[in-house]
C-alpha atoms as an extended CHARMM CRD file, in Angstrom:
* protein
*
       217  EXT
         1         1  UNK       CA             21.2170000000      -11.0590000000     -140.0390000000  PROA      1               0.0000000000
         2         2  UNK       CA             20.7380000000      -12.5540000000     -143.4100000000  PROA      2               0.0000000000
         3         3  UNK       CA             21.1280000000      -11.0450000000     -147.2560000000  PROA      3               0.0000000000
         4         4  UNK       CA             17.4330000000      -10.7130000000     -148.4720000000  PROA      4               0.0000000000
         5         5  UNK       CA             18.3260000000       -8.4290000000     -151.5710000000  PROA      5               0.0000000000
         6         6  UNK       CA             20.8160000000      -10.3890000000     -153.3910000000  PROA      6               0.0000000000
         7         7  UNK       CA             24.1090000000       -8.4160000000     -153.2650000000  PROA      7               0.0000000000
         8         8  UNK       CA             25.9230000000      -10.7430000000     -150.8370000000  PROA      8               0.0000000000
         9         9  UNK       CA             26.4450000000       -7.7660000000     -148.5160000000  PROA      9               0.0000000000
        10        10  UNK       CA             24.7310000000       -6.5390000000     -145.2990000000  PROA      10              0.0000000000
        11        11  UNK       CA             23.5720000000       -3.4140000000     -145.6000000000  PROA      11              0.0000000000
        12        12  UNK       CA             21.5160000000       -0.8660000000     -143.2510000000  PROA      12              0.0000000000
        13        13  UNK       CA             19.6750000000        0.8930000000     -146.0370000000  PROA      13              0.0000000000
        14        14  UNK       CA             18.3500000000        4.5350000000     -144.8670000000  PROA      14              0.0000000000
        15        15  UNK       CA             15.2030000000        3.3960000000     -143.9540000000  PROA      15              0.0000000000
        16        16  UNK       CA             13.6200000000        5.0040000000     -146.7870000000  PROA      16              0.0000000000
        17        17  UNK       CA             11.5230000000        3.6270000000     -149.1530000000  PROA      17              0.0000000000
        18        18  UNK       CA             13.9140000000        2.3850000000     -152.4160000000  PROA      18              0.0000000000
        19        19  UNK       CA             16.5800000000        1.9700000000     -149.5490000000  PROA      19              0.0000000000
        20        20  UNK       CA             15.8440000000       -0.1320000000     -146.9290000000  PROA      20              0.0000000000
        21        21  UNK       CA             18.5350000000       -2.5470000000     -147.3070000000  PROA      21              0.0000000000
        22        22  UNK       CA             17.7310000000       -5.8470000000     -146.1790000000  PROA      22              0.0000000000
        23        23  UNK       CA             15.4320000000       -5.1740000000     -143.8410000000  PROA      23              0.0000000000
        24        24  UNK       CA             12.0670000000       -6.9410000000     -144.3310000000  PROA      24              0.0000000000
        25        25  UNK       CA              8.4270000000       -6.6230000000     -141.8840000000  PROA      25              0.0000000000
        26        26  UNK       CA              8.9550000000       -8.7980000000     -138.9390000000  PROA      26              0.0000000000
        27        27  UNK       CA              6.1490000000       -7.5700000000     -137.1550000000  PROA      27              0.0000000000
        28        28  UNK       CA              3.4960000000       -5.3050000000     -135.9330000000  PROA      28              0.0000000000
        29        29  UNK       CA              3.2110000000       -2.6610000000     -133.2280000000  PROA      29              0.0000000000
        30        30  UNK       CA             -0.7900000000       -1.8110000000     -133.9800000000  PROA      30              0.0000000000
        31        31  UNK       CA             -2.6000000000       -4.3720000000     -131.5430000000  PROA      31              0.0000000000
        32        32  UNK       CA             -4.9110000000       -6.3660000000     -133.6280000000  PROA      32              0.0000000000
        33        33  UNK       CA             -7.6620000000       -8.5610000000     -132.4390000000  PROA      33              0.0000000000
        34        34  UNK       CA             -9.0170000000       -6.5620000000     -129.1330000000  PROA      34              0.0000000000
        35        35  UNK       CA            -11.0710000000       -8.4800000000     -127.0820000000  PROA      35              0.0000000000
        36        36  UNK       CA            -13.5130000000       -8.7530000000     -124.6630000000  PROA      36              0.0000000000
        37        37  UNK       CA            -15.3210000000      -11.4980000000     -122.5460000000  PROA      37              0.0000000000
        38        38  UNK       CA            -17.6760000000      -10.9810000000     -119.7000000000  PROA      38              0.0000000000
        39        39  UNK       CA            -18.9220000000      -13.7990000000     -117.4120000000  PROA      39              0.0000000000
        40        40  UNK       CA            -21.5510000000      -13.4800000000     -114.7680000000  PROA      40              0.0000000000
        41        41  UNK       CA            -23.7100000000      -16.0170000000     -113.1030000000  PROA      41              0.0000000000
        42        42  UNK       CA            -26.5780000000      -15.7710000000     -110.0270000000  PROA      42              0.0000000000
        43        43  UNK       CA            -27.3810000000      -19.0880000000     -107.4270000000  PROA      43              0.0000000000
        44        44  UNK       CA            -29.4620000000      -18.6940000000     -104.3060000000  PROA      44              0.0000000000
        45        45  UNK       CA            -28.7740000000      -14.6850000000     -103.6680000000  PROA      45              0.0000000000
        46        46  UNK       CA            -25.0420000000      -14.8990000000     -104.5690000000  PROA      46              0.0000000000
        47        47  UNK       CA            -23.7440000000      -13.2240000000     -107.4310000000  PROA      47              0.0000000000
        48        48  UNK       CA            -20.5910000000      -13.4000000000     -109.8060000000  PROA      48              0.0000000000
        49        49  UNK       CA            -19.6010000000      -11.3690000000     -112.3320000000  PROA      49              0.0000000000
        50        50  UNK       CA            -16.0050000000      -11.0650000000     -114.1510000000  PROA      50              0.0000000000
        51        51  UNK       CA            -14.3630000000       -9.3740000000     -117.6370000000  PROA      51              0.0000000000
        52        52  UNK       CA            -11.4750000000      -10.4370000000     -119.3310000000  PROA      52              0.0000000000
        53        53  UNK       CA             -9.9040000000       -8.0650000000     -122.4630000000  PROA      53              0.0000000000
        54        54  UNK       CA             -6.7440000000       -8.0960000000     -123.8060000000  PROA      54              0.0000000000
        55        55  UNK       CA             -4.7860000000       -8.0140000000     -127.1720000000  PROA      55              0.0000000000
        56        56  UNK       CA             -4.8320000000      -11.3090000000     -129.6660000000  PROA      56              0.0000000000
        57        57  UNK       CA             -1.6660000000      -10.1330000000     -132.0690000000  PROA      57              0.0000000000
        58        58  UNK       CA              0.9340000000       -7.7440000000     -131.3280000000  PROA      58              0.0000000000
        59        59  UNK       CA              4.9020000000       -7.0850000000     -131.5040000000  PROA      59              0.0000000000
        60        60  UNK       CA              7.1260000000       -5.0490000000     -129.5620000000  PROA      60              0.0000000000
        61        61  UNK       CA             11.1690000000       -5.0380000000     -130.1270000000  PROA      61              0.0000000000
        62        62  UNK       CA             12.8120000000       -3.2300000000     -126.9950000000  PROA      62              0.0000000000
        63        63  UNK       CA             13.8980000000        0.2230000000     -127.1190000000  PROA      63              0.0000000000
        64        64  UNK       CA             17.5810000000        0.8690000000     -126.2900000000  PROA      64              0.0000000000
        65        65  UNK       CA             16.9110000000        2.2430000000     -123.0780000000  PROA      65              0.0000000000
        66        66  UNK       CA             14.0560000000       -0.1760000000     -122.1570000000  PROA      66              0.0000000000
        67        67  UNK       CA             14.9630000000       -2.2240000000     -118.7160000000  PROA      67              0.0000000000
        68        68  UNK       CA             15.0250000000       -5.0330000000     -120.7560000000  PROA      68              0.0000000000
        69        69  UNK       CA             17.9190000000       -5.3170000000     -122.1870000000  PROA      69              0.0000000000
        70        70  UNK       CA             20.0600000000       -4.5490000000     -118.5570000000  PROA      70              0.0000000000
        71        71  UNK       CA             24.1300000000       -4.0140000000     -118.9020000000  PROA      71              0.0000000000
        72        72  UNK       CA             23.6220000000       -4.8960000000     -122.6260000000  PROA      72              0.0000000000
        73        73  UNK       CA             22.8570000000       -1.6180000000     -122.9530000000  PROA      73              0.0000000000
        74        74  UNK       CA             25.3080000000        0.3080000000     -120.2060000000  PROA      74              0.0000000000
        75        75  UNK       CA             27.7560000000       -2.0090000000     -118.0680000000  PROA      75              0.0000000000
        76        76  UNK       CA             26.7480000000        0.3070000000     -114.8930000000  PROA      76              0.0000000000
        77        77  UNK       CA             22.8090000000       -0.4310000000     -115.7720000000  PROA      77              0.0000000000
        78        78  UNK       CA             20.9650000000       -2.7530000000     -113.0450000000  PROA      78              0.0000000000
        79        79  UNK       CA             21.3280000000       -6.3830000000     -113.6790000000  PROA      79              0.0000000000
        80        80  UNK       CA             18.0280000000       -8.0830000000     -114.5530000000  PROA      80              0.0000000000
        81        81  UNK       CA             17.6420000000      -11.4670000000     -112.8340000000  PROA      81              0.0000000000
        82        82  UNK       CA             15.9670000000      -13.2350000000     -115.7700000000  PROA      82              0.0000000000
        83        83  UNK       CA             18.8640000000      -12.8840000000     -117.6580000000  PROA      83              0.0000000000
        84        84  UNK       CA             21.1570000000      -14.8530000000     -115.7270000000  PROA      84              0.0000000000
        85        85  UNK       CA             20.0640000000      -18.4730000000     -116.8840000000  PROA      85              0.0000000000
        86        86  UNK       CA             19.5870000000      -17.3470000000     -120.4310000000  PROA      86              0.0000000000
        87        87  UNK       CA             22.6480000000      -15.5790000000     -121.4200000000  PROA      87              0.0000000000
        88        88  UNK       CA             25.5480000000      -17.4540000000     -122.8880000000  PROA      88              0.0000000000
        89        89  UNK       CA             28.3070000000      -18.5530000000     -120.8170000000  PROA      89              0.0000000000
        90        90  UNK       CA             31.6930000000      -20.3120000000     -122.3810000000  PROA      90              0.0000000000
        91        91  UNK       CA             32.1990000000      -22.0550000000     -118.8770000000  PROA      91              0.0000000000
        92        92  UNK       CA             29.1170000000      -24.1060000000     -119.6910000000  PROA      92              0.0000000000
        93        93  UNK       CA             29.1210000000      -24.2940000000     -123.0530000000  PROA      93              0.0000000000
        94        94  UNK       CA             25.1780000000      -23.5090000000     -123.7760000000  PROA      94              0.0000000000
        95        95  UNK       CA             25.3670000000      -22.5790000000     -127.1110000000  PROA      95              0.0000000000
        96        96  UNK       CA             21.3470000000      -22.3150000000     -127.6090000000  PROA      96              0.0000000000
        97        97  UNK       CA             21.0300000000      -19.5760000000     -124.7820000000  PROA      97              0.0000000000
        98        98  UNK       CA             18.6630000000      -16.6630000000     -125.6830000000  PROA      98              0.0000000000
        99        99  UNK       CA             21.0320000000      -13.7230000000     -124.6700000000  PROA      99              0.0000000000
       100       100  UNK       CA             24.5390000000      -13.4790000000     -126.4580000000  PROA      100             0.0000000000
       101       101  UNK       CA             27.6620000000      -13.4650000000     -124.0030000000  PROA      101             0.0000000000
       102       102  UNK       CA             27.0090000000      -10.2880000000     -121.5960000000  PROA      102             0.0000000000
       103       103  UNK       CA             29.0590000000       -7.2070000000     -123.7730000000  PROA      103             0.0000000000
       104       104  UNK       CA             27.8810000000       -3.5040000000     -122.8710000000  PROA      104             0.0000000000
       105       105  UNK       CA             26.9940000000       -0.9920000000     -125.3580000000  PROA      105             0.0000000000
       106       106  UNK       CA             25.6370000000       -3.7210000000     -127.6850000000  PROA      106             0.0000000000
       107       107  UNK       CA             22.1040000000       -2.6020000000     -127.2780000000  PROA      107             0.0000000000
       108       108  UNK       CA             22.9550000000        0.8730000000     -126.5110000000  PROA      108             0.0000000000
       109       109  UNK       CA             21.9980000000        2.9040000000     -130.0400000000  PROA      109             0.0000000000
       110       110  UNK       CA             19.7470000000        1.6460000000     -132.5330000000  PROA      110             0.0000000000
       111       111  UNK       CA             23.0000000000        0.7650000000     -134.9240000000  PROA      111             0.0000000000
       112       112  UNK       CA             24.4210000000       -1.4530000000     -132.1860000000  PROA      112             0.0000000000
       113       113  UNK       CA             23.8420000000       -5.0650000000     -132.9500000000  PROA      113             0.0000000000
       114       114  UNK       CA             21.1080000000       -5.9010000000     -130.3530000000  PROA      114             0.0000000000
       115       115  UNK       CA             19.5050000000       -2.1420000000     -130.7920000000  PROA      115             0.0000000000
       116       116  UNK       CA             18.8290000000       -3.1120000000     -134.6080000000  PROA      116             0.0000000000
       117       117  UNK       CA             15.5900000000       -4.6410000000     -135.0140000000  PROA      117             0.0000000000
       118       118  UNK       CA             15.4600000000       -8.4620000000     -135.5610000000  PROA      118             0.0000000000
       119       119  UNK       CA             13.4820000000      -11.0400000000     -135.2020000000  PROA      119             0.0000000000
       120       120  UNK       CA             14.9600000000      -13.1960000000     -132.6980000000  PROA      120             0.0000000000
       121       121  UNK       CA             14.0560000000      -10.4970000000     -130.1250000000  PROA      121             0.0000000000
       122       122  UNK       CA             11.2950000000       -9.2780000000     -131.2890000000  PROA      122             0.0000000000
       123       123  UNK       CA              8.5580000000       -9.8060000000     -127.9510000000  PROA      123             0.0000000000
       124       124  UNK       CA              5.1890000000      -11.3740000000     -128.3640000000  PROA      124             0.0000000000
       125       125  UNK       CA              2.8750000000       -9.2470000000     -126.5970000000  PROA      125             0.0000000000
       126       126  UNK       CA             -0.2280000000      -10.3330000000     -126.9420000000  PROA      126             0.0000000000
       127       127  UNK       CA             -1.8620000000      -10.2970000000     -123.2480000000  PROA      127             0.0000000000
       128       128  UNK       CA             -5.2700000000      -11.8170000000     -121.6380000000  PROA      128             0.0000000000
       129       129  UNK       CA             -6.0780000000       -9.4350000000     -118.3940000000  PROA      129             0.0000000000
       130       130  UNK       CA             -8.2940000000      -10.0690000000     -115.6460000000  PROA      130             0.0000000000
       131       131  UNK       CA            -10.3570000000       -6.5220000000     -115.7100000000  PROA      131             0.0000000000
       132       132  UNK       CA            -12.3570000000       -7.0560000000     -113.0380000000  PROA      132             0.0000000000
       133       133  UNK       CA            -13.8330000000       -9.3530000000     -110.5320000000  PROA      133             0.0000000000
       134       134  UNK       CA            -17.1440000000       -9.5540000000     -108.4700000000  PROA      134             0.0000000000
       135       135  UNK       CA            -18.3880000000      -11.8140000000     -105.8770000000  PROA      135             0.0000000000
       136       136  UNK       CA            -21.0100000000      -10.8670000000     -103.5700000000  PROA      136             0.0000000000
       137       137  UNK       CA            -24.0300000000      -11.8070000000     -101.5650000000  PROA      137             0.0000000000
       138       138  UNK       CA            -27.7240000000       -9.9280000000     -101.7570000000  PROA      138             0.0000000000
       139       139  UNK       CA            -29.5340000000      -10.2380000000      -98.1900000000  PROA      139             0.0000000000
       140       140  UNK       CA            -32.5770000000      -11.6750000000      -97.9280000000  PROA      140             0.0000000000
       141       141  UNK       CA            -35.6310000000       -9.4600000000      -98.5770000000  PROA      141             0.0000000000
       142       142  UNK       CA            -36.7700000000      -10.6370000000      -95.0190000000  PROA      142             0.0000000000
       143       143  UNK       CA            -33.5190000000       -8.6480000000      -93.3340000000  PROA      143             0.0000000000
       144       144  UNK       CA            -33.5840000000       -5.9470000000      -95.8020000000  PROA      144             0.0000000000
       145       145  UNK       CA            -37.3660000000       -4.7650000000      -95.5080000000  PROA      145             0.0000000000
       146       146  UNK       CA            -36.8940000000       -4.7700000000      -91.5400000000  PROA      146             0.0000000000
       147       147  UNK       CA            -34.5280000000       -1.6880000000      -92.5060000000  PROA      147             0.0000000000
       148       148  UNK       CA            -36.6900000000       -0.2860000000      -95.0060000000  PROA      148             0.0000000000
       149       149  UNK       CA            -34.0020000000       -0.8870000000      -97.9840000000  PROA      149             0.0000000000
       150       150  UNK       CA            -35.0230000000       -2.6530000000     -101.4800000000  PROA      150             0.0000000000
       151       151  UNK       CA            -31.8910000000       -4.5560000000     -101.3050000000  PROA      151             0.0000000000
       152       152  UNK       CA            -28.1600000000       -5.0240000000      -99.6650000000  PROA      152             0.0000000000
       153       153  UNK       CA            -25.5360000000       -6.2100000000     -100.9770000000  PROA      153             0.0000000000
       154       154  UNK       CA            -21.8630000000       -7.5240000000      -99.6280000000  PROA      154             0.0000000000
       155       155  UNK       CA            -19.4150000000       -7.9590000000     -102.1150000000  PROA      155             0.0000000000
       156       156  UNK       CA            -15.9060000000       -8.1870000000     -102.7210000000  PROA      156             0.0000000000
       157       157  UNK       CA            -14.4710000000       -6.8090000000     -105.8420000000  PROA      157             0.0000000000
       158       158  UNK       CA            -11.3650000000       -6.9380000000     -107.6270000000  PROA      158             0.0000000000
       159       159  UNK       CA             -9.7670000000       -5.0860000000     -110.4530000000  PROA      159             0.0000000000
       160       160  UNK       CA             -6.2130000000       -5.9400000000     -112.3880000000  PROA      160             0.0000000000
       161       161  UNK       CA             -5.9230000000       -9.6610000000     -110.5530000000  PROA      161             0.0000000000
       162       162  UNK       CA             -3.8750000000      -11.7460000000     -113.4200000000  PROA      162             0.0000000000
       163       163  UNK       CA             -2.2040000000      -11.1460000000     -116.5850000000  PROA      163             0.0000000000
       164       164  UNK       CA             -0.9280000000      -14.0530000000     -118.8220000000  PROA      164             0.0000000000
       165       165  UNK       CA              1.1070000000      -12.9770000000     -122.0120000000  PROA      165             0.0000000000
       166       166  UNK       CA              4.1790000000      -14.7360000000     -124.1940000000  PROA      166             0.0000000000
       167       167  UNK       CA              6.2750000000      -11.5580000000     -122.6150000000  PROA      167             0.0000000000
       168       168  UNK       CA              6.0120000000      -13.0770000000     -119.4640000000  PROA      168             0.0000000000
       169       169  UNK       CA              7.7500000000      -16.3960000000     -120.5090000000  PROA      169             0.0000000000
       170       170  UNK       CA             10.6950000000      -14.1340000000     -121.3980000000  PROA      170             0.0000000000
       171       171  UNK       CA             10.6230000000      -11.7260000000     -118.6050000000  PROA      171             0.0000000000
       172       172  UNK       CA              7.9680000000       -9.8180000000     -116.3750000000  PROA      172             0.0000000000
       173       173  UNK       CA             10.4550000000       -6.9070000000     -115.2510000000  PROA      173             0.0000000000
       174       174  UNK       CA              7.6570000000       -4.8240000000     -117.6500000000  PROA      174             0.0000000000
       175       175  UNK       CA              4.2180000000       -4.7140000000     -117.5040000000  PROA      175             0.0000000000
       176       176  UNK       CA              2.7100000000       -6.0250000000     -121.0640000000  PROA      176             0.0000000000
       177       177  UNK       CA             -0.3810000000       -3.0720000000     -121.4180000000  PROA      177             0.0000000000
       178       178  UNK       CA              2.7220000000       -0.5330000000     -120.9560000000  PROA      178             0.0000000000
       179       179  UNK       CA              5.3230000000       -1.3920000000     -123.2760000000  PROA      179             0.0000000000
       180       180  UNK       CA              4.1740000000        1.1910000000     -125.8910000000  PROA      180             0.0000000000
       181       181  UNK       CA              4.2050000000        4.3130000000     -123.0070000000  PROA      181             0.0000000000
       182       182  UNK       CA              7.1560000000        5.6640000000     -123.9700000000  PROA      182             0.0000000000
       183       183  UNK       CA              7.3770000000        5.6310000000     -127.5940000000  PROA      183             0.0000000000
       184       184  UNK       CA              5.7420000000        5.4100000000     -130.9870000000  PROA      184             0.0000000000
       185       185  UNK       CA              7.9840000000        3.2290000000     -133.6190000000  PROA      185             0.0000000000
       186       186  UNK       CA              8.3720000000       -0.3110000000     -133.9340000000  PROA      186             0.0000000000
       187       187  UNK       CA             11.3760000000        0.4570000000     -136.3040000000  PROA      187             0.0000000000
       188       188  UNK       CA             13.5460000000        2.8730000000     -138.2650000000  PROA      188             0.0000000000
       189       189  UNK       CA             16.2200000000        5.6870000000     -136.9180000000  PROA      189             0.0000000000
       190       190  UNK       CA             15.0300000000        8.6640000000     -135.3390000000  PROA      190             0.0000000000
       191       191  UNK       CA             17.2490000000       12.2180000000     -135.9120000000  PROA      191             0.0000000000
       192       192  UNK       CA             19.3620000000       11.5130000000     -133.2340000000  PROA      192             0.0000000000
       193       193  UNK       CA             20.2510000000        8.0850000000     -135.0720000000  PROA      193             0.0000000000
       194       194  UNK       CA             18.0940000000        6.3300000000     -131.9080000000  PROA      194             0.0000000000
       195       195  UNK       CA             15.0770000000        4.6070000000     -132.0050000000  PROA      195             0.0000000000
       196       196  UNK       CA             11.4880000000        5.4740000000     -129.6790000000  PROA      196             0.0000000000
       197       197  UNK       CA             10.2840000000        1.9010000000     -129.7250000000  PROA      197             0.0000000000
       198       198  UNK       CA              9.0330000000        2.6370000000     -125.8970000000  PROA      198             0.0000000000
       199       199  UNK       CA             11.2470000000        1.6170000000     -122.8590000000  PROA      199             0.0000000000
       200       200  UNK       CA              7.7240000000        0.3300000000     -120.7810000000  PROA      200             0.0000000000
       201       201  UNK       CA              8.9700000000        2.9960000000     -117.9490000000  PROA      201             0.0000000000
       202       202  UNK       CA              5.3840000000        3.4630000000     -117.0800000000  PROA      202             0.0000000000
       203       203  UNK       CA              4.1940000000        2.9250000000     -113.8580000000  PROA      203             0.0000000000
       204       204  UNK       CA              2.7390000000       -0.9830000000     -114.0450000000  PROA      204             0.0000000000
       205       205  UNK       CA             -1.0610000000       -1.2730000000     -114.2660000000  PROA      205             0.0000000000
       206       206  UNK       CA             -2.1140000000       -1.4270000000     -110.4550000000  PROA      206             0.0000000000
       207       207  UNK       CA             -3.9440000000       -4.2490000000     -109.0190000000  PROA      207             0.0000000000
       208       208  UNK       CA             -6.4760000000       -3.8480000000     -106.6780000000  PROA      208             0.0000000000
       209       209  UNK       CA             -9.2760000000       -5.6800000000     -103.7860000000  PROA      209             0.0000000000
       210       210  UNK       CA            -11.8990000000       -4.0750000000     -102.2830000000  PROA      210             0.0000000000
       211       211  UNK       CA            -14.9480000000       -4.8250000000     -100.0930000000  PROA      211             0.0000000000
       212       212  UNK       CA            -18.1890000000       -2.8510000000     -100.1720000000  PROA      212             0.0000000000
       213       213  UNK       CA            -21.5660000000       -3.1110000000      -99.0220000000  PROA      213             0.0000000000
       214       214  UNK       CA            -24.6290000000       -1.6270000000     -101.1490000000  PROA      214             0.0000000000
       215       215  UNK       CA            -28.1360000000       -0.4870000000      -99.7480000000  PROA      215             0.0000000000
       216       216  UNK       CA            -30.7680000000        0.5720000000     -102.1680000000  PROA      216             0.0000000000
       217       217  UNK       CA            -33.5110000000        2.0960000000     -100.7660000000  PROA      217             0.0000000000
């Protein structure tokens, strides 16, 4: 944490305007540049069609009781395997590790020291999603008149395939579209002196692959 007002002390503030100690914007939990991109393409009665959307700019800091933060938070909370070759260890000396040396309770209120917002873990989740995907194959009109249709189609369709975001170079224990689900604030102390940043409890966004077959008569 650094001194941004000038007093040579570290202070809180109330989180109020005229108060906010040194605390300063380090991001943004409105998503800003929404996308979309839609491919499609027809050779010799095969089709292909695909959409791509996702979120250019946006920041999420971890809620307290978000999975991401593991025994930081509680000592009896489950251990998250990406955090085991970034956290720092005095046996081997890794000084530029991501995660301090493992101590519970240190992200367990928003007034603990990894529960305050700061910049260092502050997630970049912007995302690019694979929507949907369509590949199929329209019958000849030769097989389709014998059985009085205009047209069949085979195709196989998929929905939710791959997701690439800067989250996912930290840890993909939380699906990036969901981080939000469970709260509202980016910072600042709620009554109970905790914060709702949103733990990304949601269920994950579900992938799916189908096959279908379409007669228009």
């Amino acid at each position: 944490f650094k001194n941004l007002d000038g007093d040579d002390e570290i202070y809180h503030g109330l989180n109020r305007v005229g108060d906010s100690g040194d605390k300063t914007i380090i991001g943004n939990k409105s998503p800003r540049y929404v996308f979309g991109l839609t491919l499609g393409a027809d050779w010799n009665n095969f089709f292909f069609t695909t959409f791509f959307h996702g979120v250019g700019k946006q920041q999420w800091y971890p809620s307290t009781e978000s999975r991401f933060w593991g025994q930081y938070n509680r000592p009896y909370n489950p251990y998250p395997r990406w955090q085991e070759t970034k956290q720092f260890r005095p046996e081997l000396q890794n000084f530029d590790a991501y995660l301090p040396f493992l101590s519970g309770y240190t992200a367990s209120s928003g007034s603990r020291q990894l529960g305050m917002p700061n910049d260092r873990y502050l997630q970049n989740v912007a995302y690019i999603r694979l929507r949907t995907l369509n590949f199929g194959y329209t019958l000849p009109v030769s097989i389709s008149s014998k059985l009085q249709a205009d047209d069949i189609k085979i195709y196989l369709s998929g929905e939710n395939l791959w997701t690439w975001s800067p989250l996912y170079k930290i840890t993909k224990d939380t699906d990036v579209t969901n981080v939000w689900r469970a709260g509202s604030q980016l910072t600042g102390l709620d009554s109970d002196n905790t914060r709702g940043d949103g733990d990304g409890y949601n269920y994950p966004t579900l992938g799916t692959i189908s096959v279908g077959l379409s007669i228009n008569f």
